[in-house]
C-alpha positions in Angstrom: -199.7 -25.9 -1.5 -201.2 -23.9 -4.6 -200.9 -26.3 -7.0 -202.1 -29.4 -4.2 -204.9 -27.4 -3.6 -205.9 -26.9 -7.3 -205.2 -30.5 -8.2 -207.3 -31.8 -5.6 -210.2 -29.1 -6.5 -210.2 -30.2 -10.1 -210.1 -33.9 -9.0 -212.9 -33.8 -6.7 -215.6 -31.5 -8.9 -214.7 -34.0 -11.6 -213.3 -31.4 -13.8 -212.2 -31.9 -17.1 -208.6 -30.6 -18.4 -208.8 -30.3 -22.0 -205.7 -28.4 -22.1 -202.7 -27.8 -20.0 -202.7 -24.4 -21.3 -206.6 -24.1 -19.6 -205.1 -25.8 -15.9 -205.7 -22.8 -14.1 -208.2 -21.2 -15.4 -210.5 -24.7 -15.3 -211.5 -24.4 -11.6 -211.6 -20.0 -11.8 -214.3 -21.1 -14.2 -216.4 -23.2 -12.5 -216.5 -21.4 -8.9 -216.8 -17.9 -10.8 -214.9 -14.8 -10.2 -216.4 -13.6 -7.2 -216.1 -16.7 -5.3 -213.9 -16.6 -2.3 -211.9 -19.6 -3.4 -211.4 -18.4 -6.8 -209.8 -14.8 -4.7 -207.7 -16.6 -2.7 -206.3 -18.8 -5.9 -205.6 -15.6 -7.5 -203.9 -14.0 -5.0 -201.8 -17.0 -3.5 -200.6 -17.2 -7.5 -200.1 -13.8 -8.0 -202.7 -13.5 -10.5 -203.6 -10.5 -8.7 -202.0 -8.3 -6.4 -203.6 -5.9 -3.2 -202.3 -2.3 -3.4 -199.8 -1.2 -1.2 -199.1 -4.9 0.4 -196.1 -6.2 -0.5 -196.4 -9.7 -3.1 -194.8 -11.9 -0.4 -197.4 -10.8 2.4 -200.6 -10.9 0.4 -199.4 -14.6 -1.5 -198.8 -16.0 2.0 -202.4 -15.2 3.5 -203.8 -15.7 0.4 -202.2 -19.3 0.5 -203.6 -19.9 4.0 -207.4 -18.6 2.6 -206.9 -20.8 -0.2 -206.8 -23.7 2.2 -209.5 -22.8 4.8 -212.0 -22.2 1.6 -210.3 -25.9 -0.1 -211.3 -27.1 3.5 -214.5 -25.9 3.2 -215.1 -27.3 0.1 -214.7 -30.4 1.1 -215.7 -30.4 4.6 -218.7 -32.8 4.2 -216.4 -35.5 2.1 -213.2 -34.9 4.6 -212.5 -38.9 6.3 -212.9 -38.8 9.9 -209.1 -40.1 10.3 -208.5 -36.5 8.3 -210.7 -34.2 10.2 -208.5 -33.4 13.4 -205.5 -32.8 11.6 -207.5 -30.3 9.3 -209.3 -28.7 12.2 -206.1 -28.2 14.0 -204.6 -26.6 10.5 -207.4 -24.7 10.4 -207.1 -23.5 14.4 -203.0 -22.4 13.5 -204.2 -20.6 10.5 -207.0 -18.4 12.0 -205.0 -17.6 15.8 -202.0 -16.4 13.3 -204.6 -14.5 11.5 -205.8 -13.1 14.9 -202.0 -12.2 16.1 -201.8 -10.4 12.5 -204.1 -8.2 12.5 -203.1 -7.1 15.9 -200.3 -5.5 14.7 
C-alpha cells in the first residue's frame, strides 16, 4: 500500500523523479514536513518511529492514515464509480480506529 500510495501521489501532483535515489523524499518535499500525509509516509515506512509503541503497531496505523490523507488528497478528482468503495475503506479504517482506542 506504501509504495501505491506514493506512486499515485507523485503521479497525480505531476512530480518530477530526477533520481531513484530522490523517490521518497520527492513527495516529503513538496507537502512539507509537518504535513499530515508527509507523517503518516514516515511512519508507515519506518522513517520514524513513536516511543514506546512497538514498529509493527505504529507502521500499521500509520499505513491506514497514509490512506485516509491519499484519499483526501484526491477526494475532489476521485471517479464516481471509485467513491463508494473509498468511502466504505474509509468507514473500516476509522470504526477499527474507534474499537482501538477503546482498549
Amino acid at each position: 500500500m506504501f509504495k501505491n500510495l506514493t506512486a499515485a501521489v507523485i503521479v497525480q501532483k505531476g512530480l518530477l523523479i530526477e533520481s531513484e535515489n530522490l523517490y521518497l523524499a520527492i513527495p516529503q518535499n513538496h507537502f512539507g514536513g509537518s504535513h499530515l500525509w508527509t507523517r503518516a509516509f514516515r511512519l508507515s515506512f519506518g522513517m520514524d518511529v513513536e516511543a514506546g509503541v512497538p514498529a509493527w503497531r505504529t507502521r500499521g496505523l500509520a499505513s491506514l492514515d497514509l490512506y485516509e490523507q491519499t484519499a483526501l488528497l484526491f477526494k475532489d478528482i476521485i471517479p464516481e464509480k471509485h467513491r463508494q468503495v473509498i468511502g466504505n475503506t474509509l468507514q473500516l479504517i476509522a470504526t477499527f480506529k474507534t474499537k482501538d482506542e477503546q482498549r
